[in-house]
N, CA and C of each residue as an Amber inpcrd file, in Angstrom:
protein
   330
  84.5210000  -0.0850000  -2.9580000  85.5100000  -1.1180000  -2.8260000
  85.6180000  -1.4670000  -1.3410000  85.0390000  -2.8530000  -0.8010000
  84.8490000  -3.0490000   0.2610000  86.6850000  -3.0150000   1.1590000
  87.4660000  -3.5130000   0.6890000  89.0550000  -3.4130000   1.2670000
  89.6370000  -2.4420000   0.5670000  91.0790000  -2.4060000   1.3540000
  92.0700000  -1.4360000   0.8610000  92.6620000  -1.9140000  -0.5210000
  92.8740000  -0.8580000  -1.3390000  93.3760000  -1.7370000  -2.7940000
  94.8150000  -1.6160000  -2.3600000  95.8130000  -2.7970000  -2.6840000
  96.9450000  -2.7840000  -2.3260000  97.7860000  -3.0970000  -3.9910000
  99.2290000  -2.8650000  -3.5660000 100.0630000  -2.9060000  -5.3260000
  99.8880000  -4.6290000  -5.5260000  99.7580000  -4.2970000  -6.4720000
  99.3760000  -5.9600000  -7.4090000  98.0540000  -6.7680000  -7.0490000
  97.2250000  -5.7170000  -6.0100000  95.9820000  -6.5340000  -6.1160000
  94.8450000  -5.9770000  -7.4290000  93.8950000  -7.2030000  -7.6410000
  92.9050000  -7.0350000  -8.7490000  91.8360000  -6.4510000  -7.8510000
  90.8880000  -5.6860000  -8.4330000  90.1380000  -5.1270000  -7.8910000
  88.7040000  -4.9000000  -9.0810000  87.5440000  -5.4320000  -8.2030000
  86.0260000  -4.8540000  -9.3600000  85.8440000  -3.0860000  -8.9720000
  85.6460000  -2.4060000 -10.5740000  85.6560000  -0.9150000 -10.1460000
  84.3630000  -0.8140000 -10.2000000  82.7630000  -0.1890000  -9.6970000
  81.6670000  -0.0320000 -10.4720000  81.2810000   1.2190000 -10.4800000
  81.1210000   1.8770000 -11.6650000  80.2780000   2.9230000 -11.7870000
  78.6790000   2.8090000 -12.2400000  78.1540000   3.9000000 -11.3000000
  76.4650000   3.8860000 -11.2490000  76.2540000   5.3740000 -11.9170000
  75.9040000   4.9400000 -13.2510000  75.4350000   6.1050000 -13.8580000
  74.0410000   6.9500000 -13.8800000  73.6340000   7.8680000 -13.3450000
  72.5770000   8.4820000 -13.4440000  72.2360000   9.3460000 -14.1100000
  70.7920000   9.5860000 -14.4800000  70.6450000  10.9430000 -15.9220000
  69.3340000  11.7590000 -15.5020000  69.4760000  12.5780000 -15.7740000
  67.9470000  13.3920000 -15.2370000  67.3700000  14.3100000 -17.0560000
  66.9590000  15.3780000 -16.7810000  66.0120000  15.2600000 -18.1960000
  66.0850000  16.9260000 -17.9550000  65.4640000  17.6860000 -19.1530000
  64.7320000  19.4400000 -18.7490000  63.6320000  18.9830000 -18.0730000
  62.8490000  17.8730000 -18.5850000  61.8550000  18.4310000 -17.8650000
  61.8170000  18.1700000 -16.5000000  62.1540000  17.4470000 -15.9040000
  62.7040000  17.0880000 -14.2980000  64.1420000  17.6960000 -14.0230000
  64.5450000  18.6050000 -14.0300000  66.0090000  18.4260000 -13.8310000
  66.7560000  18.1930000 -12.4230000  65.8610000  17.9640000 -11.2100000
  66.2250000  17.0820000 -10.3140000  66.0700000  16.4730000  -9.6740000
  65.5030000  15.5890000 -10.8130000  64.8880000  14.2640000 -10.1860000
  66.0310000  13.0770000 -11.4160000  66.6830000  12.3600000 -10.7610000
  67.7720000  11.4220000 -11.3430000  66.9240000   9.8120000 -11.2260000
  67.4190000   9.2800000 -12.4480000  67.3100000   8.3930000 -12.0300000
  68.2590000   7.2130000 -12.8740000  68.5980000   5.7840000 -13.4950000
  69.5470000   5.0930000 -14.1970000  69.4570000   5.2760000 -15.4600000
  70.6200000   6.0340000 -15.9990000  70.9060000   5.6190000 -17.2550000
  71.1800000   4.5340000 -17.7780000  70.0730000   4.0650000 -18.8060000
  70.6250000   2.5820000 -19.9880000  71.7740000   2.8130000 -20.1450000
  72.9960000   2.9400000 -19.9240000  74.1530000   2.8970000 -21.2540000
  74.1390000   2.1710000 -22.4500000  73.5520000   1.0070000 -22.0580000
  73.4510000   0.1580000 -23.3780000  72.6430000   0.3470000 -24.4830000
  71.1580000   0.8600000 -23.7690000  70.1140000   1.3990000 -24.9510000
  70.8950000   2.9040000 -25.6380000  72.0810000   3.0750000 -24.7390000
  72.5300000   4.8060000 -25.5210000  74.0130000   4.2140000 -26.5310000
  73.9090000   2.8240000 -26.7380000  75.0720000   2.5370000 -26.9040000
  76.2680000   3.3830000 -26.3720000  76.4620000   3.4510000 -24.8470000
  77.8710000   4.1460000 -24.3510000  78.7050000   3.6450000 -24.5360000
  80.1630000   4.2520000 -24.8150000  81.4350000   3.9280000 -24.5710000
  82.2890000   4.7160000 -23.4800000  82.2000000   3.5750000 -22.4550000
  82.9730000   3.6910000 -21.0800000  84.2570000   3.4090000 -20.6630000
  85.1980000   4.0370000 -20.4090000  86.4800000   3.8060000 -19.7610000
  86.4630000   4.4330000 -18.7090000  87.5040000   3.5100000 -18.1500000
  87.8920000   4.0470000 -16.8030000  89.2970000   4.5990000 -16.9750000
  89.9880000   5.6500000 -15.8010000  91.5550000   6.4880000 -16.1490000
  92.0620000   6.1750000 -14.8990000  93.0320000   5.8940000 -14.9930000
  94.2880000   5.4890000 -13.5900000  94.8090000   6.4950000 -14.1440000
  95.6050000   6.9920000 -12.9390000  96.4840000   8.4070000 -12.6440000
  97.4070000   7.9680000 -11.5470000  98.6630000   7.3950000 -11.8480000
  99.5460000   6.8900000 -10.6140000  99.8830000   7.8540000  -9.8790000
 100.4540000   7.8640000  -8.8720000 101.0550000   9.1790000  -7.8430000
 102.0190000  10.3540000  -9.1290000 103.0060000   9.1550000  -9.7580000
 104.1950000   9.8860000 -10.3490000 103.8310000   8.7240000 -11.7350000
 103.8620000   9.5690000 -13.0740000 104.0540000   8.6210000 -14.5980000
 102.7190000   8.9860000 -14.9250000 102.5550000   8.0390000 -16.4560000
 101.5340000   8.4010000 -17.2760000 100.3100000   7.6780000 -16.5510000
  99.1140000   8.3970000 -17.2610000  97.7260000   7.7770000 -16.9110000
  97.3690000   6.4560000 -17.6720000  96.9620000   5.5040000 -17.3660000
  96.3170000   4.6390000 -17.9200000  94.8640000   4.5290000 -18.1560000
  94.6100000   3.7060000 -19.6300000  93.1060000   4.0490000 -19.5460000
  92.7170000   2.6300000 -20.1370000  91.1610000   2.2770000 -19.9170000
  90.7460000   1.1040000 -19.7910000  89.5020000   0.9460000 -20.5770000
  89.0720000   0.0010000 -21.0480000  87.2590000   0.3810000 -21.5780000
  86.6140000  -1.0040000 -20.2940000  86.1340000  -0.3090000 -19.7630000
  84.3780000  -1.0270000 -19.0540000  83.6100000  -1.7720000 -20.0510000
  82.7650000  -2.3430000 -18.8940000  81.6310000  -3.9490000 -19.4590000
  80.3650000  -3.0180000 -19.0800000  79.8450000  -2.9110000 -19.8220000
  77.9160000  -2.5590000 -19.8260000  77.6190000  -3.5270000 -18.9830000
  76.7540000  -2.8570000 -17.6940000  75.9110000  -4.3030000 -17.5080000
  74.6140000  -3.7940000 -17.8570000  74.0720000  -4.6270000 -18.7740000
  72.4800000  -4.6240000 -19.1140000  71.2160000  -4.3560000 -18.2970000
  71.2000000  -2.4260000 -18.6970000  69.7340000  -2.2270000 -18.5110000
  69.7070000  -1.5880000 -16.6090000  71.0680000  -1.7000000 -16.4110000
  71.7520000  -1.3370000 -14.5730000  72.1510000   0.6040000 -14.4860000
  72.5270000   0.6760000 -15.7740000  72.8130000   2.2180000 -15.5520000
  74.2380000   1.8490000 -14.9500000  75.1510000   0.6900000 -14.6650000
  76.6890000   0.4120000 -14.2090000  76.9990000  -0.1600000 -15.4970000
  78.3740000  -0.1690000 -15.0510000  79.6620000  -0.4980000 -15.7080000
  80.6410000  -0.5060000 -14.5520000  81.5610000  -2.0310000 -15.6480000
  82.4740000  -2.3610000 -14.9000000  83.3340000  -2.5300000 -15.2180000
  85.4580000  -2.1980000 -14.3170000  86.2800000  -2.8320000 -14.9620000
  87.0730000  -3.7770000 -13.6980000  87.4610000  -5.0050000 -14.1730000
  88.3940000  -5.6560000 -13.4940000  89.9650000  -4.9830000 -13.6920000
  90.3930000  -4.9560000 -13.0720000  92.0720000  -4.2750000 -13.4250000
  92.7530000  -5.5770000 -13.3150000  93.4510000  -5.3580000 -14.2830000
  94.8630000  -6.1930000 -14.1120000  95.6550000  -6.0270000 -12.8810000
  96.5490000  -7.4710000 -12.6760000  96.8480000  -7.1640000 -10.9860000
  98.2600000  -6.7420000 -11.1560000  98.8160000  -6.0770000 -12.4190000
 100.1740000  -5.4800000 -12.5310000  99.5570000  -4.0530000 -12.4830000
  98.0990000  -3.8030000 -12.4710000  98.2820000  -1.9600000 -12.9140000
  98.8500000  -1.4410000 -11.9090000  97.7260000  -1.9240000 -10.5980000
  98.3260000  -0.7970000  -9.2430000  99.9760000  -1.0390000  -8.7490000
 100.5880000  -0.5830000  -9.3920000 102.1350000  -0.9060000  -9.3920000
 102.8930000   0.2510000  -8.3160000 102.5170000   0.6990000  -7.7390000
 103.0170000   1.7120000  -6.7040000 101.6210000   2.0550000  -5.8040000
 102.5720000   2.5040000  -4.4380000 101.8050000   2.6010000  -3.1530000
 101.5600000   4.0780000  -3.5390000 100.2580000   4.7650000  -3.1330000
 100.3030000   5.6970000  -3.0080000  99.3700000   6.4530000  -3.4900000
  99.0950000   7.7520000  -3.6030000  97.4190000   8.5400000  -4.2010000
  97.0780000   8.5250000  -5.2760000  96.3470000   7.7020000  -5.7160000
  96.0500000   7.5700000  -7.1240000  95.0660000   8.6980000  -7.9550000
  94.8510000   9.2180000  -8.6300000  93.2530000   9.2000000  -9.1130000
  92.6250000   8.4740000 -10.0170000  91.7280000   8.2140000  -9.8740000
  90.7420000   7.3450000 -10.7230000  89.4500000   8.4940000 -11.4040000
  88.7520000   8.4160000 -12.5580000  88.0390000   9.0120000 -12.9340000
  87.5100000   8.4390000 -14.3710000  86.0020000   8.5410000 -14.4710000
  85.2660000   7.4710000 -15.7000000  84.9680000   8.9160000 -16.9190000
  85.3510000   7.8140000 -18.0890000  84.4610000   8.6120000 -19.3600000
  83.5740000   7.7230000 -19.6870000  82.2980000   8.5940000 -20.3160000
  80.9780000   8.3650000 -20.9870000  81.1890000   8.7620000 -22.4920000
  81.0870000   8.0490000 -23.4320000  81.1390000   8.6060000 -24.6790000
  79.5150000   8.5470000 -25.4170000  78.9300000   9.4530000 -25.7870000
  77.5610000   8.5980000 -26.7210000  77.6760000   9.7640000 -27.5320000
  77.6460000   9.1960000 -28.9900000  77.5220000   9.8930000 -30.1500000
  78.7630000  10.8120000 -29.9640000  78.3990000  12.1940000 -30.2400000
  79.2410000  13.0830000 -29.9860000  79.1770000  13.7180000 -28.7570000
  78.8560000  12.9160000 -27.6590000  78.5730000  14.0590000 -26.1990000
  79.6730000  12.9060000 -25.3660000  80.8090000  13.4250000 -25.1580000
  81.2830000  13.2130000 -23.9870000  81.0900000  13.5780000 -22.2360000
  81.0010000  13.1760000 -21.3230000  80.7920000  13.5090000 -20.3760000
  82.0230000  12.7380000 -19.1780000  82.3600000  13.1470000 -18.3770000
  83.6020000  12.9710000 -17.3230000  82.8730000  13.3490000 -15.9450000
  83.8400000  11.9130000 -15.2140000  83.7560000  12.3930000 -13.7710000
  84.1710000  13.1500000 -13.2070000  84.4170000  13.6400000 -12.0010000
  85.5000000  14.1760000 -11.4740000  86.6110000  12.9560000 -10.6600000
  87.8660000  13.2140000 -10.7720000  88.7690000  12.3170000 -10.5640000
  88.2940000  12.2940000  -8.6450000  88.7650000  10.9860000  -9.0300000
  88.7510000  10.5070000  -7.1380000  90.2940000   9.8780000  -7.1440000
  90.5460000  10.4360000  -5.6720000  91.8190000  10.1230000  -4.9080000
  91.4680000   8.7040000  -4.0000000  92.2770000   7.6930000  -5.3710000
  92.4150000   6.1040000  -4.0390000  93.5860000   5.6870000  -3.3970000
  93.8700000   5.8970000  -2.4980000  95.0210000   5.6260000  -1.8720000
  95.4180000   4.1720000  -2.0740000  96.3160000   3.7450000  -2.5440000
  96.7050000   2.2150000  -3.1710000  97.5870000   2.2680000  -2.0470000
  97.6790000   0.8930000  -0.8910000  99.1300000   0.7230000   0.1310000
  99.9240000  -0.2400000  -0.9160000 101.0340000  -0.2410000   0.2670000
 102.2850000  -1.3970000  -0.3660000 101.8050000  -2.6120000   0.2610000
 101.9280000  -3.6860000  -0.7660000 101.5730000  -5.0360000  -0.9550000
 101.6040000  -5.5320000   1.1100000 101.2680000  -6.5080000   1.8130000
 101.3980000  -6.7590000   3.1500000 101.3940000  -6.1170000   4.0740000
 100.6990000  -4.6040000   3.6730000 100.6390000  -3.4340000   4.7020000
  99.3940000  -3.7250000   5.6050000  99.8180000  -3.4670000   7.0980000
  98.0000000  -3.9700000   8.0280000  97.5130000  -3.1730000   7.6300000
  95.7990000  -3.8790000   7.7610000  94.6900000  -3.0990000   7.7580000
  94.3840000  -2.2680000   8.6480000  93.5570000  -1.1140000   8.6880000
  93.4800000   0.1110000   9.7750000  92.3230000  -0.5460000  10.3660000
């Protein structure tokens, strides 16, 4: 995210999914989601209250996904976490949550 996300701004989220194999196991490279038919959401975690959760756009054949947020989600200043699910078939898989610091709406840039 090239700027600071601020309360009530919209923001593009992208996740870059990668997959490796047994027989390489570290060598990565893009997962289809789409050829795995995935089901992707993204999780908001406000400072204080419940988590919100979202479903992502496949982009075709990229190994990403994307969500636009609504510009009411980021509704408070402050440490968020953010963190993606992968659903295919019966194998779930999770990120680890990331800490985005959301400012208050007209705060300067650093």
């Amino acid at each position: 995210m090239p700027e600071r996300p601020v309360v009530g701004g919209t923001y593009e989220w992208l996740l870059i999914a990668s997959v490796n194999s047994e027989a390489a196991p570290t060598v990565f490279g893009l997962w289809d989601l789409n050829a795995d038919s995935a089901a992707v959401t993204i999780h908001f975690t406000p400072p204080t209250g419940a988590s919100t959760h979202a479903s992502a756009t496949l982009i075709a054949a990229t190994g990403k996904a994307k969500y636009i947020n609504a510009a009411g989600l980021l509704n408070v200043a402050g440490d968020w976490l953010v963190s993606w699910k992968i659903v295919v078939g019966t194998k779930v898989l999770e990120t680890q949550q990331k800490t985005v610091k959301v400012y208050a709406s007209g705060a300067a840039a650093a």
